[in-house]
C-alpha positions as CSV (number, residue, x, y, z in Angstrom):
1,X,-7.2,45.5,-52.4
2,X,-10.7,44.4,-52.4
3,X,-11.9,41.7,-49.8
4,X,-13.1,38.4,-50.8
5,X,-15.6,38.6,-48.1
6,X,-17.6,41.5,-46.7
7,X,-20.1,40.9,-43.7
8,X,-22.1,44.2,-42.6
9,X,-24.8,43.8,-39.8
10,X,-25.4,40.0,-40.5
11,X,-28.5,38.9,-38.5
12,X,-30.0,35.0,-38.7
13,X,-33.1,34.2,-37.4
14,X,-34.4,30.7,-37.0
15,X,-38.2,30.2,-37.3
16,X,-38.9,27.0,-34.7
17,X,-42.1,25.8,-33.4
18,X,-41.6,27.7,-29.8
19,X,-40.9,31.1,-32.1
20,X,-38.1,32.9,-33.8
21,X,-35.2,32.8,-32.2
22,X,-32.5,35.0,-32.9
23,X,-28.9,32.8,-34.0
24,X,-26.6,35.8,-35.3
25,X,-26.9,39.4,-34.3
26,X,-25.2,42.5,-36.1
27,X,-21.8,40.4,-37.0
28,X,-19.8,42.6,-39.7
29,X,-16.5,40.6,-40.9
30,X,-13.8,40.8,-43.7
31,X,-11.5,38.4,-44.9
32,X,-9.0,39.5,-47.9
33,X,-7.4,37.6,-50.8
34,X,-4.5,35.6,-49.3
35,X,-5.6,36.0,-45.5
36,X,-6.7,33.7,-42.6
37,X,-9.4,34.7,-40.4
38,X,-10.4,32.4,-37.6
39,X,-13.8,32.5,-36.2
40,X,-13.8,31.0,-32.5
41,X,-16.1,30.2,-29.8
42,X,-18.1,27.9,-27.9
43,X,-21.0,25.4,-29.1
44,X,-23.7,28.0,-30.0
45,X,-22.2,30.5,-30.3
46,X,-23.0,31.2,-34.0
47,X,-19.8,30.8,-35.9
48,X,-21.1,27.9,-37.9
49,X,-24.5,29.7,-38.5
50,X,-21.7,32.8,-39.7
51,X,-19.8,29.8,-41.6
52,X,-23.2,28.6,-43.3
53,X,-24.6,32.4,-44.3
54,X,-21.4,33.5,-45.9
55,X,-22.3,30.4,-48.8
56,X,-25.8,30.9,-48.9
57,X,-26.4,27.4,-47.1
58,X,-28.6,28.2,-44.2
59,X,-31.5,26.1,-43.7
60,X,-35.0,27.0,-45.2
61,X,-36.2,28.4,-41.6
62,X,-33.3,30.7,-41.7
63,X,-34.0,34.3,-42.2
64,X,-31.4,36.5,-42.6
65,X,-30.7,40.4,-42.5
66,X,-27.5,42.6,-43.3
67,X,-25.3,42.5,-45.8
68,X,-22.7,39.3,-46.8
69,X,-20.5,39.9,-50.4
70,X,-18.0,37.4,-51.6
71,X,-16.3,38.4,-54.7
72,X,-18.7,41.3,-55.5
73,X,-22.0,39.0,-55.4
74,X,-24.8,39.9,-53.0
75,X,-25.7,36.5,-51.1
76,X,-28.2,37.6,-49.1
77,X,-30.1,38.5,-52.2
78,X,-29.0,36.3,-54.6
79,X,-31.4,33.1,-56.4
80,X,-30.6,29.6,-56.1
81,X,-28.6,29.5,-59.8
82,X,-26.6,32.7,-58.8
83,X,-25.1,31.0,-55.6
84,X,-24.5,27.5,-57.5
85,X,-22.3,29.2,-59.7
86,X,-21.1,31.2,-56.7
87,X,-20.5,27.8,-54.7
88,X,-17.4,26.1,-56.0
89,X,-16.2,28.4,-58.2
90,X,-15.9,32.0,-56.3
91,X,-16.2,30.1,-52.8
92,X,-15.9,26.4,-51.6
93,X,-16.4,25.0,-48.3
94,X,-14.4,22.1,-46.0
95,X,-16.1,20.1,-44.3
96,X,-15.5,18.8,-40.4
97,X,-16.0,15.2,-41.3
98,X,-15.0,14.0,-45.1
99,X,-16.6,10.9,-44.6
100,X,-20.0,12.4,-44.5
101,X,-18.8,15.0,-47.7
102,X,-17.8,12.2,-50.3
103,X,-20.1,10.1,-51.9
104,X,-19.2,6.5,-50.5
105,X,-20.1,4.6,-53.9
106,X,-18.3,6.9,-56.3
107,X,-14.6,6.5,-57.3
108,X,-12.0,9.5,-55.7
109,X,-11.2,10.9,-59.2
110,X,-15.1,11.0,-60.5
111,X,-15.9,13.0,-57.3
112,X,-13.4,15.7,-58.1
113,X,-13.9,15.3,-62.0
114,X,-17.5,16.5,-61.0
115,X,-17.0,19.3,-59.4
116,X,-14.7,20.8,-62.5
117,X,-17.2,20.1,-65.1
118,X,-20.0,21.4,-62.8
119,X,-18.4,24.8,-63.7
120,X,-15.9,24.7,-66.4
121,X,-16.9,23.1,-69.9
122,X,-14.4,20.4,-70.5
123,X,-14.3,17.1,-71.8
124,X,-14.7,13.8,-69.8
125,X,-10.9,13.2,-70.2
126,X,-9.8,16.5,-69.0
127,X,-11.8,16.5,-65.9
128,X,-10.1,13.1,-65.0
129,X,-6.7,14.1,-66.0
130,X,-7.5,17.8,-63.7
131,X,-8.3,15.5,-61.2
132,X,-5.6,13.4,-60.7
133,X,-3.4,16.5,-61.1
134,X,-5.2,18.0,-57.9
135,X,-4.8,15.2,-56.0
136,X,-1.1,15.5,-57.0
137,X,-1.3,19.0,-55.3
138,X,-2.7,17.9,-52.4
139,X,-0.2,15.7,-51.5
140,X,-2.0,12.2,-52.2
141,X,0.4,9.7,-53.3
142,X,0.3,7.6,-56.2
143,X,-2.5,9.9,-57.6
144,X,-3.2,8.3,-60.9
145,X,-4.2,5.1,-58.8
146,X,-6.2,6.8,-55.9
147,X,-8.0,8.4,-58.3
148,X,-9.6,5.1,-59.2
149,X,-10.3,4.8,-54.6
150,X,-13.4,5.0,-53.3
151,X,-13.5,6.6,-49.9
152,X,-13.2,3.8,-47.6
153,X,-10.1,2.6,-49.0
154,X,-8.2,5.9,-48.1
155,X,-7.4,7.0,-44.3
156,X,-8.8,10.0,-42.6
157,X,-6.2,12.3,-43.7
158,X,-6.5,11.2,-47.1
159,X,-9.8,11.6,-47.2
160,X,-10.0,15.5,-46.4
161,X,-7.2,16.1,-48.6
162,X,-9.6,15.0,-51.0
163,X,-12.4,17.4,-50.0
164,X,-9.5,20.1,-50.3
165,X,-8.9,18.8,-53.5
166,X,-12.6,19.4,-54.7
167,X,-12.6,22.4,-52.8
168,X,-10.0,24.3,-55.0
169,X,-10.4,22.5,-58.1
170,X,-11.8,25.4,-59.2
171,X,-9.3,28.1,-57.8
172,X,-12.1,30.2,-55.4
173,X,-11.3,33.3,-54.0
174,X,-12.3,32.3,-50.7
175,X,-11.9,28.9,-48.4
176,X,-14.7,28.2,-45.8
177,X,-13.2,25.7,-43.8
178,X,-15.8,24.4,-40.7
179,X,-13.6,22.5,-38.7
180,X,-11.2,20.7,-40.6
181,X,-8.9,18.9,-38.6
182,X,-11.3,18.4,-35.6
183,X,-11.2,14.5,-36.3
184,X,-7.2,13.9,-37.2
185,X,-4.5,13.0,-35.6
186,X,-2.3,15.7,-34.7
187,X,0.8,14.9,-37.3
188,X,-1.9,14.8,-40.0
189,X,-3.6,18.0,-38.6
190,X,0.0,19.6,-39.1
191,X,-0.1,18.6,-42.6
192,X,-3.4,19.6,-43.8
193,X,-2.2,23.3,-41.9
194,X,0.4,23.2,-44.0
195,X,-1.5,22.5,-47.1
196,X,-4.0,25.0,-46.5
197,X,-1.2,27.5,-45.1
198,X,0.5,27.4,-49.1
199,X,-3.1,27.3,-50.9
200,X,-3.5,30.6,-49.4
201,X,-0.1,31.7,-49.9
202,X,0.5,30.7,-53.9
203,X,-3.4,30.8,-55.1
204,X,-4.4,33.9,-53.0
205,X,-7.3,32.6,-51.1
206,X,-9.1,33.9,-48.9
207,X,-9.5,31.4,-45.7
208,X,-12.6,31.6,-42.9
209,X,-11.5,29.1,-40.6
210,X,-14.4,27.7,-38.1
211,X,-12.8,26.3,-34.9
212,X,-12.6,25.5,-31.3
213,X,-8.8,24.3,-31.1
214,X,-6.2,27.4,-30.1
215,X,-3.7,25.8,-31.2
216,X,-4.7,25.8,-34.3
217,X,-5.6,28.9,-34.6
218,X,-2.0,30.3,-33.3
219,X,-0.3,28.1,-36.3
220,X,-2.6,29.2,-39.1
221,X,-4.9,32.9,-38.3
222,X,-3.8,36.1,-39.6
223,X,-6.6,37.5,-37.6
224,X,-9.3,36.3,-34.9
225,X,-13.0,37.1,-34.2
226,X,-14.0,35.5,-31.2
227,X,-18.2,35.3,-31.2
228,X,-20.6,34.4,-27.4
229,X,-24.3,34.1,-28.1
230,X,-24.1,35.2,-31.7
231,X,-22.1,38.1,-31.7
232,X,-18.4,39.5,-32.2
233,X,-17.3,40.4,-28.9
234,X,-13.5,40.2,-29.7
235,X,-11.4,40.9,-32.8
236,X,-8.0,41.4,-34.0
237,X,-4.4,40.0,-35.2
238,X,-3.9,36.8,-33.9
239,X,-1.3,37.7,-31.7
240,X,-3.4,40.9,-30.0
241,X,-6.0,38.4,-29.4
242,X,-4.5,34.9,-28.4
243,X,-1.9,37.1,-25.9
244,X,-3.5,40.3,-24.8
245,X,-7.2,39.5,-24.9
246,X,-9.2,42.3,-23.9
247,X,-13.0,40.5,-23.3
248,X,-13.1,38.5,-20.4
249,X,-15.1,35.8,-22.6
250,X,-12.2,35.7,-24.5
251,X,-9.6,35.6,-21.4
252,X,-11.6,32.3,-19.7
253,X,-11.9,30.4,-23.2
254,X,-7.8,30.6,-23.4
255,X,-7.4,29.8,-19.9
256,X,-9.6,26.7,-20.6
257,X,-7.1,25.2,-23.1
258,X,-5.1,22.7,-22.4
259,X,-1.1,23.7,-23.0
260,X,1.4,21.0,-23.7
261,X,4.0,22.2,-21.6
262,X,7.6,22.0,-23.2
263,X,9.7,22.4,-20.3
264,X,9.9,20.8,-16.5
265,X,9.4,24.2,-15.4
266,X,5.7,24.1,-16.8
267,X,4.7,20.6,-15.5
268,X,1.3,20.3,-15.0
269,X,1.1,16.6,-13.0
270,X,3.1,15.1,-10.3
271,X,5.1,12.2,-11.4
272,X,4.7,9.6,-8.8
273,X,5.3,5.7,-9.0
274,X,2.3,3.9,-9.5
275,X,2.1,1.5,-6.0
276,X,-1.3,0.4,-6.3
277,X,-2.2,-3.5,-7.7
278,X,-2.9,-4.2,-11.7
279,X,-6.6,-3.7,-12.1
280,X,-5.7,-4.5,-15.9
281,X,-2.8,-5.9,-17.6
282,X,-2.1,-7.0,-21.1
283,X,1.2,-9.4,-21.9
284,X,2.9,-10.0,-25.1
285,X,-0.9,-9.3,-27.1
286,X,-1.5,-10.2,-30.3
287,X,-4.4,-9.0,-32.4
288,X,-5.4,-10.4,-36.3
289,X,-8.4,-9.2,-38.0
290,X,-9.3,-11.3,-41.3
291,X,-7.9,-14.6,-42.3
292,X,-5.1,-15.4,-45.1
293,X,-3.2,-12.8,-47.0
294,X,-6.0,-10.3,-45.9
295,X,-5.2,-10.6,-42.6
296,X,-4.4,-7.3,-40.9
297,X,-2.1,-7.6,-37.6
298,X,-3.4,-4.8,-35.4
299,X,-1.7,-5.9,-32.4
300,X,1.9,-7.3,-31.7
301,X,3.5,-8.0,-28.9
302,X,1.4,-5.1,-26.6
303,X,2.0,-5.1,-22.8
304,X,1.0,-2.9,-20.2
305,X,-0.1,-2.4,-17.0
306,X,-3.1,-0.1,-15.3
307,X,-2.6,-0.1,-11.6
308,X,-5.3,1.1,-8.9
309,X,-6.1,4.8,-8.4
310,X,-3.9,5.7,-11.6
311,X,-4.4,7.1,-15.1
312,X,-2.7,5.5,-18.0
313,X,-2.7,7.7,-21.0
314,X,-2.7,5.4,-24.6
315,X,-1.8,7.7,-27.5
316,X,-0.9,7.1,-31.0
317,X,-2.1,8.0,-34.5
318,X,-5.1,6.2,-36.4
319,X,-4.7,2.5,-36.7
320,X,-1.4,2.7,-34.5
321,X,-3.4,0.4,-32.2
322,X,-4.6,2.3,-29.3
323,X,-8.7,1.8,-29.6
324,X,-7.7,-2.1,-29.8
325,X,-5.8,-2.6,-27.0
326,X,-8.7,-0.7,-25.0
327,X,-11.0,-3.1,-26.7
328,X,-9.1,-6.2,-25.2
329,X,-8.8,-4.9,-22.0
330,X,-12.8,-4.3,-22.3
331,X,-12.9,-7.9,-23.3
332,X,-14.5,-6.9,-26.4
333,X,-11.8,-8.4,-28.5
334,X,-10.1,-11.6,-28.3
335,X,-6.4,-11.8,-28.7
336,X,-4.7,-14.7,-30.7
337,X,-2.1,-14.7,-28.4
338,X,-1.1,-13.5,-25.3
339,X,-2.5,-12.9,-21.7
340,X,-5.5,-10.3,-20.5
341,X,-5.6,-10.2,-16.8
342,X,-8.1,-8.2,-15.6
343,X,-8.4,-7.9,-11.4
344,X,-6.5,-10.1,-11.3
345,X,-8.3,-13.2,-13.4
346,X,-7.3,-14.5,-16.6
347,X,-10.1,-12.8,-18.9
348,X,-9.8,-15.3,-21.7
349,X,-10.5,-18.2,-19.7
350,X,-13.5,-16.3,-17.8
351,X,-16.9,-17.4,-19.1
352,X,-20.1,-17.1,-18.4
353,X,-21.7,-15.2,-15.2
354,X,-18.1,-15.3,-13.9
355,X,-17.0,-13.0,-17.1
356,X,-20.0,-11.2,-16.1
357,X,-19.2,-10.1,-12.8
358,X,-15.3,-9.3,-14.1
359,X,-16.9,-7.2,-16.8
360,X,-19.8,-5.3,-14.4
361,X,-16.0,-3.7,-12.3
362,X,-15.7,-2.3,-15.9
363,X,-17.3,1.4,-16.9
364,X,-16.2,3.0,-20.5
365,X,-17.3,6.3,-21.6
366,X,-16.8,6.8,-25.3
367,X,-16.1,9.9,-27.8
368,X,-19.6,10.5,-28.7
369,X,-22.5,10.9,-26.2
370,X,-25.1,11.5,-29.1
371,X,-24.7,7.8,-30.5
372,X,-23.1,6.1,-27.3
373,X,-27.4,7.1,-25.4
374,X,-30.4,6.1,-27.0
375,X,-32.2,8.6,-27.9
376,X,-35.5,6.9,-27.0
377,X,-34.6,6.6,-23.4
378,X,-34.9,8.7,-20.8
379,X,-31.4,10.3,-19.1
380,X,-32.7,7.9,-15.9
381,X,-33.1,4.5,-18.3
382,X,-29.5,5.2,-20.0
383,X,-27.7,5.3,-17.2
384,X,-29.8,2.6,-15.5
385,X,-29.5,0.3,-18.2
386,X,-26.5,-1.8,-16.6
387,X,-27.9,-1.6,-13.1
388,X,-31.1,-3.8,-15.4
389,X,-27.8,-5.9,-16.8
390,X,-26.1,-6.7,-13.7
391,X,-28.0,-5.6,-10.8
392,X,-31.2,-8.2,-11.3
393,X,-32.3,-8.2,-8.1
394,X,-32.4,-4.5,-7.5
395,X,-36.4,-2.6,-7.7
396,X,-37.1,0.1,-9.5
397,X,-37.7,2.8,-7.0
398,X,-33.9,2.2,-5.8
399,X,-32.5,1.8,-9.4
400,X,-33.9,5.5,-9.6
401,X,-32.1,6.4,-6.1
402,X,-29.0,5.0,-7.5
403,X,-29.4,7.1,-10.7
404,X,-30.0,10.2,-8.8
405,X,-26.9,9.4,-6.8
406,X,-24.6,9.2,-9.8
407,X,-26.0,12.4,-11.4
408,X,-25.1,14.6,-8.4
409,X,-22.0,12.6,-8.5
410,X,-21.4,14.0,-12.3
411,X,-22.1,17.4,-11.3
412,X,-25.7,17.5,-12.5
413,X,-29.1,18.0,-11.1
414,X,-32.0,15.4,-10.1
415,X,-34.3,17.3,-13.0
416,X,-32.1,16.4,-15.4
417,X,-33.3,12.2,-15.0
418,X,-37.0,12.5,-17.0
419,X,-35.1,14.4,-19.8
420,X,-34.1,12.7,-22.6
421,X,-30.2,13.1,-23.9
422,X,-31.2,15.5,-27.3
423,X,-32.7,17.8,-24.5
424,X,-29.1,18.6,-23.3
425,X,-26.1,20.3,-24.1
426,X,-22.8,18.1,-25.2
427,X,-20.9,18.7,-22.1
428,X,-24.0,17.4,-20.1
429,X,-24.8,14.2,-22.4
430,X,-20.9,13.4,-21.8
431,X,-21.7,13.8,-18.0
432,X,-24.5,11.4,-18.1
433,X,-22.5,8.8,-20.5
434,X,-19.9,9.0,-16.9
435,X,-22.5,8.9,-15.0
436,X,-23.6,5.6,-16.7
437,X,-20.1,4.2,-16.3
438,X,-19.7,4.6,-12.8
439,X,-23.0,3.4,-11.7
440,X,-21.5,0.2,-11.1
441,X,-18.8,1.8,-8.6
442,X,-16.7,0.0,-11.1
443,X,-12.9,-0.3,-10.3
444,X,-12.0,0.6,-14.1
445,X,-12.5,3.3,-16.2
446,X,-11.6,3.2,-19.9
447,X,-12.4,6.5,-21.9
448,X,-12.0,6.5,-24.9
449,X,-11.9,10.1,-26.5
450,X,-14.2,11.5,-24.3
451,X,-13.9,15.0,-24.7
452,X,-12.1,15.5,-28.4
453,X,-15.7,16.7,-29.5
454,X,-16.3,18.9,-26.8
455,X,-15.7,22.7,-26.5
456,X,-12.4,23.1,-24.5
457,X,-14.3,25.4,-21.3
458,X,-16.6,22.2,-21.6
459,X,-13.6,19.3,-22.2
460,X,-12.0,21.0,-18.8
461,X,-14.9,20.3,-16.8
462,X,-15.6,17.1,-17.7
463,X,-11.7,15.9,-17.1
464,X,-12.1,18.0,-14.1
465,X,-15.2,15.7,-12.6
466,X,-13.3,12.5,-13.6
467,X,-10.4,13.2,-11.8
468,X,-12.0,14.7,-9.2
469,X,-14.4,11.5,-9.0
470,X,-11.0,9.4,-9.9
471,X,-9.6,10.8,-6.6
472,X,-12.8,10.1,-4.3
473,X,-13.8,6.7,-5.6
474,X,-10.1,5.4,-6.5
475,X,-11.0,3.6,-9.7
476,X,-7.7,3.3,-12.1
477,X,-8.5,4.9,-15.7
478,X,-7.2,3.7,-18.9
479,X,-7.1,7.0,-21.3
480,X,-7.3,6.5,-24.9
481,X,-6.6,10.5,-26.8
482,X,-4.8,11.7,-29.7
483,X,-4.4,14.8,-27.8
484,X,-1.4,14.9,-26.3
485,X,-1.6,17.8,-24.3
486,X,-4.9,16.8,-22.4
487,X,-3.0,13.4,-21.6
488,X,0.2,15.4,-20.1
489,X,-2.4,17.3,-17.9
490,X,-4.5,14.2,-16.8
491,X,-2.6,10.8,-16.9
492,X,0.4,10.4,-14.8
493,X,1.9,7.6,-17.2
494,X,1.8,7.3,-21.0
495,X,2.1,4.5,-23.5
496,X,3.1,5.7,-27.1
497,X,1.9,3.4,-30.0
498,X,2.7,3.2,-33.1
499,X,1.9,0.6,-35.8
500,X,0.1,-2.0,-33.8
501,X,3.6,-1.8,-30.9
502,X,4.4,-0.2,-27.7
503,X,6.6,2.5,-29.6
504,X,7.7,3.9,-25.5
505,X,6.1,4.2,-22.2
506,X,7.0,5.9,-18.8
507,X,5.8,8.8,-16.6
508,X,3.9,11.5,-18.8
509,X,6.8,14.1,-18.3
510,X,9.4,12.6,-18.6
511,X,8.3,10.7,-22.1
512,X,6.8,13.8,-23.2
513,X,10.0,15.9,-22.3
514,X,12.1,14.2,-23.1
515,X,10.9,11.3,-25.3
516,X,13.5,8.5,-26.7
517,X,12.0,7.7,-29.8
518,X,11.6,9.8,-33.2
519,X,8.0,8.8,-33.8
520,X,7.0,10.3,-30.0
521,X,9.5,13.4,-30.9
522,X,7.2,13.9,-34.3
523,X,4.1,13.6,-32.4
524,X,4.7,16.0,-29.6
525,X,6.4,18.4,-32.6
526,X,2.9,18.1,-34.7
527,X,0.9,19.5,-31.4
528,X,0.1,23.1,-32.0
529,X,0.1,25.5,-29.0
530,X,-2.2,28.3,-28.2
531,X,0.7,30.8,-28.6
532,X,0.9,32.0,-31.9
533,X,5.1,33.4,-31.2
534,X,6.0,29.9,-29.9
535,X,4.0,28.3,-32.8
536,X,5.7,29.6,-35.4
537,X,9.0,28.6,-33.8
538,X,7.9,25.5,-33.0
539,X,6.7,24.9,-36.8
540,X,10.2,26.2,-38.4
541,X,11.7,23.6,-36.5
542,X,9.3,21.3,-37.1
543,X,9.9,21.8,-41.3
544,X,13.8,22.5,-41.1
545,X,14.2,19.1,-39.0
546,X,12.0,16.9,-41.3
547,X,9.4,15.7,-38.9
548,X,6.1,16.0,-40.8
549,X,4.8,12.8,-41.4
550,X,2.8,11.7,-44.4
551,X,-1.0,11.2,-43.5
């Protein structure tokens, strides 16, 4: 059997203004009709570059050497109209983020209509019909009236079901797919698996899957390459990889992952009884966006406490509530009913400098570093700027001391404070975004996501200098995640939402063990492990009890 995709030697050079510097050295790969291969490794590593090269999409100060074949047609080599017939019809590509693939002004079923006339001559009326029937196969619901959707109106999941639906419309021999769940919640993530898992199965295609997450590699890879500094330092069946790595690259990237742990045996916290006082509480909260019969209730009767010195983990799909609460207990939003006590004061009735001072015991660190900085500051300016907020009184020369102090608190050097945050590495711009929230010495912490864009070696060590911080300092933390398994390793309670509710909350284990509700049973049953033998066990059970939920 031929394969769909041939790499021999591939070398990518990038041409910058400091001189060429070498991206992808000597990496040969095959991927054949109806298999998964899943190229894994840190930020930088290459695989994207890899990803990029097998389409013919590298940049125009890309250079790049070897050999790369899909279905028989040279890339490397090829002219701009040989790879747009090749792009879409022999080979497609999904895309991390859908949001940024589909064109926000253009209706769902003209997007996909597109791409099949772009390569098959039929009329106006058959591309529309082939479109609705691909969002049919894709599992949208409703098709002939999504079709008529522009992006905004569908959620997350819908939306990259829809770049899966342009992606086959044309039946390729081969999937790129750069990260495609990266951004979902994990029940949805289970479902486009699944989807992708049966395109590959019925239609024969050939899947490069670009990731970081292990767990999703043991649920979906027939085979692994694991790349470090733009080459292959590790390949082979999934299961020789993921449980008898060889490289030692490969042997600290698995131990980095976080593992939800499925019996008490494997507990990873100590449940203790929260003793210390509320720093925040929310009773009975009600939240309304919009007015009339627009109105969207996003809250509904929400209460929970975060005590002193603890970690309360908030999970919960998209739009089950969980940013929202965080937002009220920020202050940020206004509840139409209900009480927000935060230290101990009633935060609706605060105003003025006294809501100022309530607000300044607050830090938050948010999911993305690169928009959360300014990127015209310095890394000293962004993490001074609430020290310029609520520290009037305090010079310059010991704003600077201060900001010095917090960096070596973060676990990063003085040098670091003239750079500016595009200078640094993800893990280090999240570091500076903490640093920034604790300059205050504040006696909260909300994160919210803070490490689901991160490399797992680099998520570890920023939960690692939280709670390392979280156990010198004592400031509580309220921890907003869709990962469930970073939660059972770093909160020590949980509150499950679902809908805008509480859905159940309680000590991390014991809910996660041995949860009383079906929604928290689906969730934890949706999170893949880094054990490709358990996973598949885990998914038949998963399928024969019913427990996929609909995106």
């Amino acid at each position: 059997m031929n394969n769909i995709l041939e790499m021999e030697n591939l070398g990518v050079t990038f041409s910058t203004e400091n001189g060429d510097v070498p991206a992808v050295r000597g990496v040969s790969l095959r991927v054949a009709p109806g298999e998964t291969l899943a190229l894994v490794g840190e930020s930088g590593s290459g695989k994207s570059t890899v990803a990029l090269a097998a389409l013919g999409l590298l940049p125009g100060n890309a250079r790049a050497s070897g050999g790369v074949s899909v279905g028989g047609t040279d890339v490397v080599g090829a002219g701009e109209a040989e790879l747009s017939r090749l792009r879409g019809r022999t080979a497609s590509m999904v895309f991390q983020e859908p949001a940024t693939a589909l064109d926000p002004l253009t209706r769902i079923g003209r997007q996909i209509a597109e791409v099949v006339r772009n390569h098959r001559d039929v009329s106006r009326q058959e591309a529309a019909a082939e479109a609705v029937a691909l969002l049919r196969r894709v599992g949208i619901p409703d098709p002939e009236r999504r079709a008529s959707a522009f992006p905004f109106q569908l959620s997350g999941g819908q939306r990259q079901r829809v770049v899966i639906a342009m992606a086959i419309a044309n039946s390729p021999g081969l999937l790129v797919a750069d990260e495609p769940t990266t951004a979902l919640d994990v029940t949805v993530q289970a479902e486009i698996l699944d989807l992708l898992r049966a395109l590959a199965v019925d239609s024969g295609t050939g899947v490069l899957l670009v990731t970081h997450n292990m767990g999703v590699v043991a649920d979906f890879a027939d085979r692994v390459a694991v790349m470090l500094e733009g080459e292959v330092v590790e390949t082979g069946a999934v299961e020789d990889v993921l449980l008898r790595p060889t490289h030692e690259y490969t042997r600290k990237l698995l131990a980095a992952v976080p593992r939800l742990a499925v019996s008490g045996a494997e507990s990873p916290v100590r449940e203790e009884t929260p003793e210390g006082a509320p720093v925040v509480e929310l009773r009975g909260v009600g939240v309304r966006f919009g007015r009339g019969s627009r109105a969207v209730r996003a809250l509904e009767d929400v209460s929970l406490t975060v005590r002193a010195g603890e970690t309360v983990g908030l999970v919960g799909e998209s739009g089950s509530g969980k940013s929202t609460a965080a937002r009220v207990a920020l202050g940020l939003v206004a509840p139409e009913s209900g009480d927000v006590s935060l230290f101990g004061a009633d935060l609706r009735k605060s105003r003025g400098r006294a809501r100022r001072a309530l607000l300044a015991g607050v830090g938050v660190v948010l999911q993305d570093p690169v928009a959360s900085l300014d990127a015209r500051m310095s890394v000293t300016e962004c993490v001074a700027e609430p020290l310029r907020v609520h520290r009037r009184g305090m010079g310059a020369a010991e704003r600077r001391e201060r900001v010095a102090e917090v960096l070596e608190l973060v676990r990063l050097p003085r040098e670091l404070a003239r750079r500016g945050p595009r200078e640094l590495s993800g893990g280090q711009r999240q570091r500076v975004s903490l640093a920034r929230a604790l300059v205050l010495a504040p006696r909260l912490l909300v994160a919210d996501e803070p490490t689901s864009a991160l490399d797992v070696s680099v998520q570890q060590t920023v939960l690692e200098v939280i709670a390392e911080l979280q156990a010198e300092l004592g400031f509580a933390c309220l921890f907003v995640s869709h990962d469930l398994a970073v939660v059972q390793r770093f909160a020590g309670r949980v509150v499950v939402m679902r809908g805008g509710r509480v859905e159940e909350q309680g000590a991390t284990m014991s809910t996660l063990l041995r949860p009383e509700t079906a929604y928290t049973r689906r969730l934890i049953a949706a999170v893949p492990v880094p054990d490709p033998v358990l996973q598949r066990e885990r998914r038949e059970r998963r399928v024969a009890s019913g427990t996929e939920a609909g995106a």
